[in-house]
Backbone as a printed PyTorch tensor [residue, N CA C, xyz], in Angstrom:
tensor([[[  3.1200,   8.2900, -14.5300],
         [  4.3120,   8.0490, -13.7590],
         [  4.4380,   6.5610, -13.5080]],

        [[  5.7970,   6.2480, -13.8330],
         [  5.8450,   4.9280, -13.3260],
         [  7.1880,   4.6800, -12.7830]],

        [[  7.6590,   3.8960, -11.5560],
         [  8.7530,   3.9240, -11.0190],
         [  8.7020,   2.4850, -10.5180]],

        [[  9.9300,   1.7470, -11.3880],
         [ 10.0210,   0.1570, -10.9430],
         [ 11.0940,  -0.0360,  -9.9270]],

        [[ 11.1430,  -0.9910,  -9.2170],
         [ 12.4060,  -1.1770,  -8.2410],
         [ 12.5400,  -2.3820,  -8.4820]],

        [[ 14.3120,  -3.3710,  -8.8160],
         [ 13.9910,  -4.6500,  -9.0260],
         [ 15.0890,  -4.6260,  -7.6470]],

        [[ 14.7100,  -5.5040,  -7.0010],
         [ 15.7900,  -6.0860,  -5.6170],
         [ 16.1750,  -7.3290,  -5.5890]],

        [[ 17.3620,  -7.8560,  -6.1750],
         [ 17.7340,  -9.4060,  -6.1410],
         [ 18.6960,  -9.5290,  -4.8760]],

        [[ 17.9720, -10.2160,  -3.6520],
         [ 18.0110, -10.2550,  -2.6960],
         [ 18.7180, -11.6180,  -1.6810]],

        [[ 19.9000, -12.1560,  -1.2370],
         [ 20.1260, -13.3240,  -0.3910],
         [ 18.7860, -13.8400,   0.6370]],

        [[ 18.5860, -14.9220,   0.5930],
         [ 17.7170, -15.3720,   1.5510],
         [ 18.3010, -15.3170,   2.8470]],

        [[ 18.4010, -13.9790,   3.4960],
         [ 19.2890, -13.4990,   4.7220],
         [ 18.2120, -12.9490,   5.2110]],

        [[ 18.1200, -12.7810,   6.6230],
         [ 17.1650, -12.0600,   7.6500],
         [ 17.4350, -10.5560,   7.1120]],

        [[ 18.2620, -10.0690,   6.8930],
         [ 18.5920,  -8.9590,   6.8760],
         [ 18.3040,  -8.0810,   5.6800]],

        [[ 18.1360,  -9.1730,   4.6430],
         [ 17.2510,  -8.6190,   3.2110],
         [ 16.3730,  -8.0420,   3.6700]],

        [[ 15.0670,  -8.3870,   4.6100],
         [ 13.7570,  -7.4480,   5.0080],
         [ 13.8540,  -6.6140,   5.4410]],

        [[ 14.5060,  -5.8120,   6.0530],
         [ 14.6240,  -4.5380,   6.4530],
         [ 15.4830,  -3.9730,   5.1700]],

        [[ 16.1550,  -4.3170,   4.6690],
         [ 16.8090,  -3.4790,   3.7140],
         [ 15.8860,  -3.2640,   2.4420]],

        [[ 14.9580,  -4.4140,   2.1190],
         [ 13.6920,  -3.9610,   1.0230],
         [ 12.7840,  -2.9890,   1.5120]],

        [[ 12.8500,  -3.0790,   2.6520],
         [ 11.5940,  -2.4040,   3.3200],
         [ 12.0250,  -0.9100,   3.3970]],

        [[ 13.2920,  -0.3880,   3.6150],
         [ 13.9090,   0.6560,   3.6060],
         [ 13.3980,   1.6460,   2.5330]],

        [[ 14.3040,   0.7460,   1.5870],
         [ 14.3030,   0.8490,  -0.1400],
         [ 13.0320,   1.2660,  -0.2520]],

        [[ 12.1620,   0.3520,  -0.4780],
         [ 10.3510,   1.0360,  -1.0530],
         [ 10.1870,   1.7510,  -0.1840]],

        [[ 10.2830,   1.6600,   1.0770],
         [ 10.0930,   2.9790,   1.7000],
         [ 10.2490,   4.6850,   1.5300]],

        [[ 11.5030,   4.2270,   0.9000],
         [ 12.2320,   6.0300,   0.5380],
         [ 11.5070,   5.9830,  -0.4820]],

        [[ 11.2240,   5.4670,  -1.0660],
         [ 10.5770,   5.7930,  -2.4700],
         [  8.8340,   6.1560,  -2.5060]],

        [[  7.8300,   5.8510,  -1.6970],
         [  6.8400,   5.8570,  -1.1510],
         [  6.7410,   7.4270,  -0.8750]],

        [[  7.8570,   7.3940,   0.6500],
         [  8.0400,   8.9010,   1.3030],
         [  8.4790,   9.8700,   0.1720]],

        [[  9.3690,   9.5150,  -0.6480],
         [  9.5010,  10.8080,  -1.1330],
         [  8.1540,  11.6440,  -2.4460]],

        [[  7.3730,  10.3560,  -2.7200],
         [  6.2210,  10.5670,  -3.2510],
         [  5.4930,  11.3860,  -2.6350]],

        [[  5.6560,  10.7210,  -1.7610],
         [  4.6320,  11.5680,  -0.3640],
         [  3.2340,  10.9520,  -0.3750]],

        [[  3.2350,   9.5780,  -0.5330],
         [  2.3350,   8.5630,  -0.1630],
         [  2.1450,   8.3700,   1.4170]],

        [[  0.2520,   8.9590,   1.6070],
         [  0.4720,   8.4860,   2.8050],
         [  0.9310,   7.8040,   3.8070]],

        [[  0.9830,   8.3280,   5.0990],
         [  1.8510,   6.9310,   6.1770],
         [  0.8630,   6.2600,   6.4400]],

        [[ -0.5240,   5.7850,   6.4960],
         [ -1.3200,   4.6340,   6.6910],
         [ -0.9710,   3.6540,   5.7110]],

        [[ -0.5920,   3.9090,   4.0220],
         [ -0.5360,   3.3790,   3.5480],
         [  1.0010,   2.7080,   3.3340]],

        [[  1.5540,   3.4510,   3.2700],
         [  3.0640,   3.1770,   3.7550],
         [  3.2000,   2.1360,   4.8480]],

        [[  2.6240,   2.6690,   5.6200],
         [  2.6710,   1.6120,   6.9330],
         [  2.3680,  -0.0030,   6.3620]],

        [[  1.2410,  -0.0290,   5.8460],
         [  0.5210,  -1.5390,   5.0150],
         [  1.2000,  -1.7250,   4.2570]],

        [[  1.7530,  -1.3270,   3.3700],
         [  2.9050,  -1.5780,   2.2250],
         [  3.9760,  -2.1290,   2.7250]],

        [[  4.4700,  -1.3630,   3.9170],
         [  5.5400,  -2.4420,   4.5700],
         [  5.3080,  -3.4630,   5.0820]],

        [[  4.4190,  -3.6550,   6.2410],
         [  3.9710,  -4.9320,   6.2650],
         [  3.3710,  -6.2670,   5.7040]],

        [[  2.8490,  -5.4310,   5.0290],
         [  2.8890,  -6.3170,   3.7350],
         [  3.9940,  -6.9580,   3.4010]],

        [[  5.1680,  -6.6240,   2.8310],
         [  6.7250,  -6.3370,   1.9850],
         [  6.8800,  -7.7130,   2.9920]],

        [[  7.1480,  -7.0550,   4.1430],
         [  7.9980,  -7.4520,   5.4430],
         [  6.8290,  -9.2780,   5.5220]],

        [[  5.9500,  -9.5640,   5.6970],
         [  5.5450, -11.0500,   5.4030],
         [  5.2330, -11.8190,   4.8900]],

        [[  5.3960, -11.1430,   3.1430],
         [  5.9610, -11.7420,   1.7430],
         [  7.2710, -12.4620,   2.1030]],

        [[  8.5210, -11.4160,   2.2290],
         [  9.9310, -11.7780,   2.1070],
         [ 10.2230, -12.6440,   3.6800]],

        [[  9.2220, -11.9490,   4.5420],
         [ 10.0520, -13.2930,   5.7680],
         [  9.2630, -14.5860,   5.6890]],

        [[  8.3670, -14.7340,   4.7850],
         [  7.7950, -15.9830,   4.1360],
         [  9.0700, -16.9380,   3.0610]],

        [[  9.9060, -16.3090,   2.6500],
         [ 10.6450, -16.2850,   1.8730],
         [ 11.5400, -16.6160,   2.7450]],

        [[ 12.3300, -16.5830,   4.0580],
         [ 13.4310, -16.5890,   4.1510],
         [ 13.1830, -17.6840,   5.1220]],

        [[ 11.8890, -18.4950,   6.1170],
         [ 12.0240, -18.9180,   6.6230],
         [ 11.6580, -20.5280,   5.4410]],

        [[ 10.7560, -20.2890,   4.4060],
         [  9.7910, -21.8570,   3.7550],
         [ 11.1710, -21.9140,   2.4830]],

        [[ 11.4610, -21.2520,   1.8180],
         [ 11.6370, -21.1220,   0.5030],
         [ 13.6100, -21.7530,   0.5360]],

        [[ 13.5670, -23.2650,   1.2720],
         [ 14.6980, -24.0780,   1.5970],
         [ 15.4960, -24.0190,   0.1690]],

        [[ 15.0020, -24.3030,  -1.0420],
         [ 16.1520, -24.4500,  -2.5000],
         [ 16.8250, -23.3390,  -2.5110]],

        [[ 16.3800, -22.2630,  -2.5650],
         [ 17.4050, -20.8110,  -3.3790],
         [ 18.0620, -20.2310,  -2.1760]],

        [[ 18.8960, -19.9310,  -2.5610],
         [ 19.7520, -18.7770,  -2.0600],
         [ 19.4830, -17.4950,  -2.1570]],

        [[ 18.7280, -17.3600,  -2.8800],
         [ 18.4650, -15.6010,  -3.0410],
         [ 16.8750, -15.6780,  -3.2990]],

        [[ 16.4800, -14.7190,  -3.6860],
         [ 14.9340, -13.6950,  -3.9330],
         [ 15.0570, -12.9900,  -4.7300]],

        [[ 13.5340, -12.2360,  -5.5080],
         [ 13.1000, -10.9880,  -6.1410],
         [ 12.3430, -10.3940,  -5.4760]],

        [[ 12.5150,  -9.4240,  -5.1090],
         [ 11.5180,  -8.2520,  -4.6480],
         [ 10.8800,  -7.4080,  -5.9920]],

        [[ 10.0310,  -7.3550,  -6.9220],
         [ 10.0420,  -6.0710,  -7.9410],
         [  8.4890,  -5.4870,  -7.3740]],

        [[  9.0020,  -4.6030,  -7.2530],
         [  7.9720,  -3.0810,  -6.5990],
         [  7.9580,  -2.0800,  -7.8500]],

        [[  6.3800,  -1.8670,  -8.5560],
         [  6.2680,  -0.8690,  -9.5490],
         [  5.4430,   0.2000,  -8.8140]],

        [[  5.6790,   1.3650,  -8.9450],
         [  4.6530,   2.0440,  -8.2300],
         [  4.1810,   3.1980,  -9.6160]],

        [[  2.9690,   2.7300,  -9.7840],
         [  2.5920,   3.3800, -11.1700],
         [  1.1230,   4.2390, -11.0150]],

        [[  1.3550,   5.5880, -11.0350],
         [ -0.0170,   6.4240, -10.4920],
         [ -0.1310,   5.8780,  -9.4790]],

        [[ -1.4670,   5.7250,  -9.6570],
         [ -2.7790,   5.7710,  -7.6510],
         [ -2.2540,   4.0320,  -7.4970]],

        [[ -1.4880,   3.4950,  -7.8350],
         [ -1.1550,   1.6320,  -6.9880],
         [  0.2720,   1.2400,  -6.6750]],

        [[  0.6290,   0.7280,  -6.2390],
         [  1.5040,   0.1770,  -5.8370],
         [  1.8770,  -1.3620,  -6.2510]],

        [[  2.0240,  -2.1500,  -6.6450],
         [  2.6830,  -3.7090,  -7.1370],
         [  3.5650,  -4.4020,  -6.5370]],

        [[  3.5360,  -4.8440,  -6.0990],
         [  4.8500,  -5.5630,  -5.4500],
         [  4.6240,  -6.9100,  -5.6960]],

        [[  5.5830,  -7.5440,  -6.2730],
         [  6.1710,  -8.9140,  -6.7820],
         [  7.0240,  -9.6970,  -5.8280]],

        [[  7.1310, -10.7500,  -4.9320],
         [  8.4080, -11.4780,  -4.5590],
         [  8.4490, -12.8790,  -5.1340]],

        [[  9.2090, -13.3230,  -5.5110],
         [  9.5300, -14.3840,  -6.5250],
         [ 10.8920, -14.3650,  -5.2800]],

        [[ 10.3860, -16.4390,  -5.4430],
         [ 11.6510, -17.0380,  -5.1080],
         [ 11.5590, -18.4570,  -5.6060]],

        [[ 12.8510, -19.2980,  -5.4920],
         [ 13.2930, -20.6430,  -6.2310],
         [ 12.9440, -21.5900,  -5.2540]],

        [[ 12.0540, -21.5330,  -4.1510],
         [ 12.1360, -22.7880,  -3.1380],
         [ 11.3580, -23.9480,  -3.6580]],

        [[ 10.4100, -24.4220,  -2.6050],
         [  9.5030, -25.4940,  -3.1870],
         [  8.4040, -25.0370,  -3.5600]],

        [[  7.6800, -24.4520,  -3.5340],
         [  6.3720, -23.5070,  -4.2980],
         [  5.9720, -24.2130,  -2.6290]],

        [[  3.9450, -23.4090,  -2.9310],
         [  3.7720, -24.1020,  -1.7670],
         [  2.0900, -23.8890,  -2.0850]],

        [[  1.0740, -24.2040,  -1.3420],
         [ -0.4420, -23.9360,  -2.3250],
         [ -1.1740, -23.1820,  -1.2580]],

        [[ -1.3600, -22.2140,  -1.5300],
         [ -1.9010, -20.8550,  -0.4240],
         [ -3.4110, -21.5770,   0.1910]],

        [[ -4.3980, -22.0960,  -0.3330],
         [ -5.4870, -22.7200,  -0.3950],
         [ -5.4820, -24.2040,   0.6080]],

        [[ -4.2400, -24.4890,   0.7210],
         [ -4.0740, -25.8910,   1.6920],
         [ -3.4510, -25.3870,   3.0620]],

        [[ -3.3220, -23.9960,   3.3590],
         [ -2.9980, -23.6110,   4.6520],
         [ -4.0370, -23.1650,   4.8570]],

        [[ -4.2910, -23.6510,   6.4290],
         [ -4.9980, -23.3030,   7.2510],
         [ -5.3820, -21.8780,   7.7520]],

        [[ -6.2450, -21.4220,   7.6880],
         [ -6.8710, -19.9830,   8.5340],
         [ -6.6190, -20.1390,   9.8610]],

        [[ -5.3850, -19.3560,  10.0600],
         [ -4.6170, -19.1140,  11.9620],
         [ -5.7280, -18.7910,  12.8580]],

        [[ -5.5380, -19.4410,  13.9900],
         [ -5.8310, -19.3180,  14.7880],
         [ -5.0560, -18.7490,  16.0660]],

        [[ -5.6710, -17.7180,  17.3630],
         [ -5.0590, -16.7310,  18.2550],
         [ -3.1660, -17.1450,  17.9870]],

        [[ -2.6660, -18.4100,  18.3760],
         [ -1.4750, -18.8990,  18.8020],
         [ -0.8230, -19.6820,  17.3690]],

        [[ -1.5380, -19.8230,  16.4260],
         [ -0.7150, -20.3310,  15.3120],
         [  0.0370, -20.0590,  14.6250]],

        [[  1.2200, -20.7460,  14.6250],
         [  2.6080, -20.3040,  13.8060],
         [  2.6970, -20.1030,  12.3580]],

        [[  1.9810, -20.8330,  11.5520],
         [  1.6530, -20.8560,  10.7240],
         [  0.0750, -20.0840,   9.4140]],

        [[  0.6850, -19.3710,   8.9390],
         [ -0.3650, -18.8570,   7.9750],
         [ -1.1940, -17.1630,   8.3040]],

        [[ -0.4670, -16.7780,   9.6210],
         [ -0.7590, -15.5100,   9.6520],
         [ -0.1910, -14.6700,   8.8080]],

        [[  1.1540, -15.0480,   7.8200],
         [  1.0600, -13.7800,   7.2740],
         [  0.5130, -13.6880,   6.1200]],

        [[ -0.5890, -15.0390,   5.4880],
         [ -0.5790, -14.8210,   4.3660],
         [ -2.2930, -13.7620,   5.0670]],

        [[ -2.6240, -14.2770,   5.8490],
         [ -3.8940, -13.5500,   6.4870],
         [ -3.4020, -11.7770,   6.5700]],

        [[ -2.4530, -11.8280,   7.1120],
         [ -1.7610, -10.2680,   7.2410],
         [ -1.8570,  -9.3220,   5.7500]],

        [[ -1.4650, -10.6200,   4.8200],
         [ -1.0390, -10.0630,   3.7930],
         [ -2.7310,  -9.8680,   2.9410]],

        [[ -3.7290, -10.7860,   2.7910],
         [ -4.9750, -10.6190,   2.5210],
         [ -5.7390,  -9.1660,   3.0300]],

        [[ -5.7340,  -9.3320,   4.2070],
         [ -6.3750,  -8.3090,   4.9890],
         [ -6.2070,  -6.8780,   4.4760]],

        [[ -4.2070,  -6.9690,   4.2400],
         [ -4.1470,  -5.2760,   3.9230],
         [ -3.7190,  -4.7640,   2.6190]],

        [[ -3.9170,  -5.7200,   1.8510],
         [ -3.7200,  -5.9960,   0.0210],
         [ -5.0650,  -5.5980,  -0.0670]],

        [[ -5.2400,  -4.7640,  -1.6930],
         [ -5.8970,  -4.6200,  -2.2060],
         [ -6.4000,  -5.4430,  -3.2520]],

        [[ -5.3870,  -6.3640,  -3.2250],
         [ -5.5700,  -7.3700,  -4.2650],
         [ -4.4810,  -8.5060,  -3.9070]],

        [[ -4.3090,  -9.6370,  -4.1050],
         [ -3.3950, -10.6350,  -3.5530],
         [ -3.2330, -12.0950,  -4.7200]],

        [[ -2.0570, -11.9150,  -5.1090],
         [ -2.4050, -13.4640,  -5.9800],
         [ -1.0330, -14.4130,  -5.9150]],

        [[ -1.6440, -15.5020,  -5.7540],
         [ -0.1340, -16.5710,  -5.3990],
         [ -0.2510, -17.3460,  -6.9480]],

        [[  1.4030, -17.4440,  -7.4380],
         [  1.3560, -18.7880,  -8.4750],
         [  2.8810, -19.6140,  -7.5570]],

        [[  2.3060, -20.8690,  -7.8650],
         [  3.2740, -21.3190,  -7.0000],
         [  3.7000, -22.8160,  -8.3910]],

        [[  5.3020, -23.4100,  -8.4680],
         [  5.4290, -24.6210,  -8.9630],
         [  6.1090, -25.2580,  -8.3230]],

        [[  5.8170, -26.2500,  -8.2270],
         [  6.5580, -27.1050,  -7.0390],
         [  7.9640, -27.2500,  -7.3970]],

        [[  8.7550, -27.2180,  -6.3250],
         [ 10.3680, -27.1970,  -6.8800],
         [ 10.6560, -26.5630,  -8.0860]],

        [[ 10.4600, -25.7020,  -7.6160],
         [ 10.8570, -24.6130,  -8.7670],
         [ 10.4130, -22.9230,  -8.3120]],

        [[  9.7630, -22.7480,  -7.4800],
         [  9.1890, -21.7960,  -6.8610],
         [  8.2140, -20.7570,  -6.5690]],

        [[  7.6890, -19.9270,  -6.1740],
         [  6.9160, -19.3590,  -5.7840],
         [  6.9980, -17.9060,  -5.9750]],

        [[  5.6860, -17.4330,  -6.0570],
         [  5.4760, -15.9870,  -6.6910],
         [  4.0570, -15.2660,  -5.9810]],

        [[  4.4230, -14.3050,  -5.1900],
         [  3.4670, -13.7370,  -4.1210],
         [  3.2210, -12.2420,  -4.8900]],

        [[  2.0390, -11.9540,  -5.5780],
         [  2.1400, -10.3890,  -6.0010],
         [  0.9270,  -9.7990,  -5.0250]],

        [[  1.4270,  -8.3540,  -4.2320],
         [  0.4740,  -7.6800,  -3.4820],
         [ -0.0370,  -6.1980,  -4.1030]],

        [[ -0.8230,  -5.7790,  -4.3820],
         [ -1.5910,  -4.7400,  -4.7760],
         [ -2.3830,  -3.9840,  -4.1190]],

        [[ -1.7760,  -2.7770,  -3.5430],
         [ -2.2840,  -1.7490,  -2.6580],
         [ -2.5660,  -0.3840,  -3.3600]],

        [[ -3.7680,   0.1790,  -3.6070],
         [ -4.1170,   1.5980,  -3.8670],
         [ -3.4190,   2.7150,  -3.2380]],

        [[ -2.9280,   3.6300,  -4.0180],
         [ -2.2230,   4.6870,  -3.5080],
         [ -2.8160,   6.2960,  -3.1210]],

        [[ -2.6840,   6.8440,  -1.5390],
         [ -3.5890,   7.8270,  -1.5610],
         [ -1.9290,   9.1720,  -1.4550]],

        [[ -1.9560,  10.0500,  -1.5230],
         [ -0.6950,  10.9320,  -1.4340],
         [ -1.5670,  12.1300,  -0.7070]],

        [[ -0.6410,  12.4440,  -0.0780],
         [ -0.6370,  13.9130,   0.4670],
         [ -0.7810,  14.5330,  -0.4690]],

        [[ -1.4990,  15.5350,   0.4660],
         [ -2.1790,  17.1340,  -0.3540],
         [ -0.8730,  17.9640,  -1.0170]],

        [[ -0.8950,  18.3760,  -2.3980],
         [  0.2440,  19.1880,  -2.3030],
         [  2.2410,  18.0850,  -2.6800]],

        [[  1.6040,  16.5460,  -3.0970],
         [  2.9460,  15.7570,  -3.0090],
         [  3.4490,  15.5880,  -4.2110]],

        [[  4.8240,  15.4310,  -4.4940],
         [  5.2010,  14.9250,  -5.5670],
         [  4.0000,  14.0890,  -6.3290]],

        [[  4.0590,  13.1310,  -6.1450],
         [  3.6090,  11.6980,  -6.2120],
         [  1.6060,  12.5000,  -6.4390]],

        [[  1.5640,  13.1410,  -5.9600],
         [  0.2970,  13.4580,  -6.3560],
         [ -0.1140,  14.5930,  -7.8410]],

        [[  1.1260,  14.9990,  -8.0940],
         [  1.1810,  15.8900,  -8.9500],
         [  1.5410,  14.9400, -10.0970]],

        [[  2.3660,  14.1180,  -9.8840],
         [  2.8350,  13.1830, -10.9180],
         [  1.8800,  12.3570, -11.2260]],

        [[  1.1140,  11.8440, -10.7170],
         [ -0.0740,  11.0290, -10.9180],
         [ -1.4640,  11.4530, -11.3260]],

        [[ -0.9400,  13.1280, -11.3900],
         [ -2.2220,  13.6470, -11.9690],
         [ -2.1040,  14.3470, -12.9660]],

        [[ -1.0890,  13.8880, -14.0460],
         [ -0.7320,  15.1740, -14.8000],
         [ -1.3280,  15.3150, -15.9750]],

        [[ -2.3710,  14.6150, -15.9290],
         [ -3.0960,  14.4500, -17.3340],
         [ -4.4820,  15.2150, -16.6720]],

        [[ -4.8010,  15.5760, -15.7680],
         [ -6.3900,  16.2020, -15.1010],
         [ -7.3300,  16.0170, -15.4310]],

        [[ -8.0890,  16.1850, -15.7090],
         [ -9.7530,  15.7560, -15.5620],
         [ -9.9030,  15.4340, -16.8270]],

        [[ -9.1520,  16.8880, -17.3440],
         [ -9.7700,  16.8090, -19.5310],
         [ -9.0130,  15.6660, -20.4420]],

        [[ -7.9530,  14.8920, -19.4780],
         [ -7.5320,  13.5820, -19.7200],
         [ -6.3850,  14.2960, -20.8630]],

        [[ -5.8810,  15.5590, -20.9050],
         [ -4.2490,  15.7970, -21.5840],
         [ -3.5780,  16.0450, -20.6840]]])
């Protein structure tokens, strides 16, 4: 099973809740757990508001979300100034800066930044997928069974 979502998105506050929606219904109707669901959005949600507050050149965004078997993918690509994940600081209790890439570490299964300067930036997050007993999304992801047909 594989199910891509591409979202070309305005650098508007209001894009994040509407991506977040989007992969959402698509998650739920899998019937991907809500722990994981839950991290998937938050995740989503401080990728793209990373995006709407640093990423000054573009006008718009990519969101692309593949959800293929047991993982999840999520891509955000945008046109701002790139920026170098490695030269921000590890937040501290009150710091404005760099908690979400910490947010985003913590509940990624995997995390990778390519960034070019003036020209832009590319955040991909990788979360393992667990589904309810009995789910779409679990039947679909298993349809080959043990004996691998």
């Amino acid at each position: 099973m594989e199910i891509s979502l591409d979202l070309l998105l305005p650098r508007d506050a209001a894009s994040v809740p509407a991506s977040r929606k989007i992969l959402d219904a698509a998650l739920q109707a899998l019937g991907v757990e809500d722990q994981i669901c839950d991290d998937i959005e938050l995740m989503l949600t401080e990728a793209c508001s990373n995006v709407i507050r640093h990423a000054e050149n573009g006008s718009g965004y990519t969101v692309r979300a593949t959800i293929q078997d047991l993982r999840c993918v999520i891509k955000v690509i945008d046109s701002g100034p790139g920026f170098e994940p490695d030269e921000i600081p590890v937040p501290g209790p009150s710091a404005e800066r760099g908690r979400g890439l910490m947010i985003m570490r913590m509940l990624a299964d995997d995390v990778r930044f390519a960034s070019v300067p003036d020209d832009g930036a590319l955040v991909a997050l990788e979360k393992r997928l667990r589904y309810g007993e009995d789910s779409i999304g679990g039947r679909l992801a298993d349809v080959r069974g043990a004996d691998g047909r």
